[in-house]
C-alpha positions in Angstrom: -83.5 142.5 145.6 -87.1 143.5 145.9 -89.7 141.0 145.0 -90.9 141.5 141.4 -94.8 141.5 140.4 -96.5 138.2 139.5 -96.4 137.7 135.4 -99.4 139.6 134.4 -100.0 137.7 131.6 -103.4 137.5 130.5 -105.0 133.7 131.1 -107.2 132.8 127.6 -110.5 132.6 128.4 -111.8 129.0 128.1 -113.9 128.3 124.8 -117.8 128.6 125.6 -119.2 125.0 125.0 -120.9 124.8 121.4 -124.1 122.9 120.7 -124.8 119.2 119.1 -127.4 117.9 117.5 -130.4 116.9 119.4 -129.5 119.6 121.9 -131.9 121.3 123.8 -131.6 125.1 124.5 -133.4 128.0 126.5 -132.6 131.0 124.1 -133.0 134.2 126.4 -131.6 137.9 126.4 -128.6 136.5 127.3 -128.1 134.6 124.1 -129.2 137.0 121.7 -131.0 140.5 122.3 -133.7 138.9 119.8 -135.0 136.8 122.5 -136.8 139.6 124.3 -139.3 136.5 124.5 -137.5 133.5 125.9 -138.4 130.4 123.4 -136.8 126.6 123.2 -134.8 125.0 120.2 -134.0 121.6 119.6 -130.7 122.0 117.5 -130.4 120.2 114.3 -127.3 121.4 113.7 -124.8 124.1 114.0 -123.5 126.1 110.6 -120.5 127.2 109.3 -122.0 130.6 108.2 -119.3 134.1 108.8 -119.9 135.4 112.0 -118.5 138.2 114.4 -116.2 136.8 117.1 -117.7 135.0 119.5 -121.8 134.0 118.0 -122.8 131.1 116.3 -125.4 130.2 113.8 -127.5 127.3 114.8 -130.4 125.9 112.8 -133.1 124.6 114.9 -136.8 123.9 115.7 -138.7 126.1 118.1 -140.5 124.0 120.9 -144.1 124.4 122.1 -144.7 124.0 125.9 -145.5 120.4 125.3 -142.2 119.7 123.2 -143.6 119.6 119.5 -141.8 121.3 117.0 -144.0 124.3 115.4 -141.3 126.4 113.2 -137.4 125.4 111.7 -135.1 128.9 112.8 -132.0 129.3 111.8 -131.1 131.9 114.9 -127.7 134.1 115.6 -126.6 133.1 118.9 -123.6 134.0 121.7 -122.8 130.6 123.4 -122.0 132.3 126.3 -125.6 132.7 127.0 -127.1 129.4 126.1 -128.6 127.4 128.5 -129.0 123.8 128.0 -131.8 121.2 129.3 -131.8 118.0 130.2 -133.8 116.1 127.2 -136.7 114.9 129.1 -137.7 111.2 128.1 -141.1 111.1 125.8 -144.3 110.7 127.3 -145.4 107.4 127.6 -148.2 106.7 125.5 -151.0 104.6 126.4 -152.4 101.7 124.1 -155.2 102.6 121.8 -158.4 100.2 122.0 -160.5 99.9 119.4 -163.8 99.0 119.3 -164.5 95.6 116.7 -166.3 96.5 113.7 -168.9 94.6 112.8 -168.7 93.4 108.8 -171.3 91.7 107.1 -171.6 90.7 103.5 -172.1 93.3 100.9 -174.6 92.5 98.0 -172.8 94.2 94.6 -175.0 94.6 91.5 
């Protein structure tokens, strides 16, 4: 009997990993054709809007360069083309000195 082909079956793809809370993600092209300009998000969470198969709606801040917030999105992503980052520890700040302030007695009336 000749050998018969290997089952053919179709493997499922695995699930693309969703985002948490707290997240940090480079949104590019890849993501979302909107991101012609790459930006960064800090999710806040993800929501349980209707979609097409495969994207996601995530509400998020935008990043600056430095890591500050400047604008809440809520953005239409594709997991597949999220990129996370490694949360980077805040800056440590240094201690603020103040200069004594001299107080004398105040005459009233």
């Amino acid at each position: 009997m000749p050998d018969e082909p290997p089952d053919r079956k179709s493997k499922p793809r695995p699930e693309p990993r969703k985002p948490h809370t707290a997240d940090v993600l480079h949104l590019t092209h890849a993501a979302s054709v909107q991101f012609l300009h790459p930006i960064f998000v800090r999710v806040v969470r993800v929501l349980d809007w209707p979609t097409y198969d495969g994207w996601l709606w995530i509400d998020g801040y935008e990043l600056a360069a430095n890591g500050d917030a400047v604008a809440r999105r809520s953005l239409f992503v594709m997991p597949a083309g999220l990129i996370w980052l490694e949360t980077p520890a805040p800056a440590a700040r240094r201690p603020t000195t103040r200069a004594p302030v001299m107080r004398s007695r105040v005459r009233i009336g």
